[in-house]
Residue, then its C-alpha position, 0 to 999 in steps of 0.5 A: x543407939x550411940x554415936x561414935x566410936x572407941x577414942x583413939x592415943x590421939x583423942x579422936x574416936x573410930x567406929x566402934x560395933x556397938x557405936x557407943x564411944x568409951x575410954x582408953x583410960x587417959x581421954x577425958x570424953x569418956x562417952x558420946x552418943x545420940x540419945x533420941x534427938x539429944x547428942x550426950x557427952x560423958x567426961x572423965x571425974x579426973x580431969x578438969x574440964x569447964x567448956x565442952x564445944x560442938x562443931x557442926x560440919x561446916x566448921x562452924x559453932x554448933x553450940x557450946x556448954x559450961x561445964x560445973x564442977x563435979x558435973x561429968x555429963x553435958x548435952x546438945x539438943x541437935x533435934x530434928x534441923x540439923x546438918x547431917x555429918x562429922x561433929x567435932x566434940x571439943x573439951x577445953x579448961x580455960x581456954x585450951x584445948x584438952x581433947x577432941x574428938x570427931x563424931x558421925x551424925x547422920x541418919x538411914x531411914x528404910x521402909x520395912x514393911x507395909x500393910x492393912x487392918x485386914x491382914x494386920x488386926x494386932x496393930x494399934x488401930x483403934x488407939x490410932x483411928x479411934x474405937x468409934x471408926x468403922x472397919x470400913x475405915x481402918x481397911x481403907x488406911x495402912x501403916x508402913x514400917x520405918x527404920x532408922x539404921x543410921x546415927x542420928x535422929x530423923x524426921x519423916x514429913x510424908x508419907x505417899x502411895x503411888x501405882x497400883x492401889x485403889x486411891x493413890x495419891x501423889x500429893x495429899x492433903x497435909x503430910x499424908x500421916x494421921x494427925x501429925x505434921x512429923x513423925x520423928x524417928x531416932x537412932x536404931x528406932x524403928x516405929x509405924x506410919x499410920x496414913x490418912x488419905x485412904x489409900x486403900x479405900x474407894x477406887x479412885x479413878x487412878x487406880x486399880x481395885x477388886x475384882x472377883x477374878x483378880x487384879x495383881x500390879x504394883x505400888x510404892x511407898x514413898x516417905x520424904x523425910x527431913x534431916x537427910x532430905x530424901x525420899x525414901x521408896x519402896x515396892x510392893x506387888x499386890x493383888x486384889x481378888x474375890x470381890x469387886x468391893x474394896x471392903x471385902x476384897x482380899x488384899x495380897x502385898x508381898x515384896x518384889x524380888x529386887x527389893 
């Protein structure tokens, strides 16, 4: 997914549907764009250019490339520790400036679904868990959906349950993810969280399990993430029926109707 827009008379850009940037014919950026965690700028063939610079935010230099003869691309590595925001990307030969152009880098992180091995058998969990993990084990994991709708690259840090599930945890060991420290999630990227504190596995003394007439309540997803430094939530409704034991229970997670 691109950043940026249409360049304008004036060699800054506007927002454009498909947010990749491209040429009025006369800009020497012809193209700007984030391209998983690396921001890519494109130049015209017609116009000497020898330095291309990045301004953060804050005014300050980001970083600054050389740009050799003949070349029509440079890129910045903006990773995963960067300040969300309006870049300033600035062509010059010789010193002067040529052109520049404003730029959005910010990313949206938004959970999307949510679910179990037992109602989601299709999903890599043997390539996650391992062929040699029991059933028991993988029923007793979830994986949550993330999108990242935004125009830049994020880092989710941690991934927590809350309320009504079986063992939830506010604070587990490590980032809650299964082994990994981050999961990075790139512009218009969407990608599963695979847990590893067994959120739905025993009951803990916190929580809420089988029951062979039912128990339905409510818990919630919560992803803390890096770049934008949010914690990004979600709710659920859930209901356990048919057995008291966690590993034969039917377990129903729907969305709750504000979303």
């Amino acid at each position: 997914m691109g950043v940026a827009g249409c360049l304008n008379d004036n060699g800054g850009s506007e927002p454009s549907s498909d947010g990749t940037s491209s040429s009025d014919g006369n800009s020497p950026l012809t193209r700007i764009a984030v391209e998983g965690t690396t921001l890519v700028v494109e130049l015209s063939a017609d116009v000497d250019i020898d330095q291309v610079n990045l301004i953060q935010p804050n005014g300050e230099l980001f970083g600054q490339r050389d740009v050799a003869a003949g070349a029509q691309q440079v890129s910045f590595e903006i990773g995963t520790a960067y300040t969300p925001g309006e870049y300033q990307v600035t062509a010059l030969d010789e010193g002067e400036t040529i052109t520049e152009s404003s730029t959005a880098i910010r990313p949206e992180l938004q959970i999307r679904d949510v679910g179990l091995y037992r109602n989601n058998p299709d999903k890599p969990w043997d390539e996650v868990y391992g062929e040699s993990e029991t059933n028991r084990i993988k029923n007793g994991e979830a994986f949550v959906t993330v999108e990242n709708s935004g125009s830049g690259p994020d880092a989710v840090t941690e991934l927590i349950f809350s309320g009504d599930a079986p063992n939830p945890i506010e604070n587990p060991r490590g980032s809650g993810m299964h082994e990994t420290d981050q999961v990075v999630v790139s512009p218009g990227e969407t990608t599963d969280l695979f847990s590893n504190s067994f959120p739905f596995g025993s009951e803990s003394e916190d929580g809420m399990g089988g029951s062979p007439d039912g128990n339905s309540g409510q818990f919630t997803v919560i992803v803390e993430t890096r770049v934008s430094g949010n914690r990004v939530t979600s709710t659920y409704n859930i209901q356990y029926s048919g057995s008291d034991e966690m590993t034969d229970c039917t377990v129903t997670i729907t969305g709750t109707d504000d979303g």
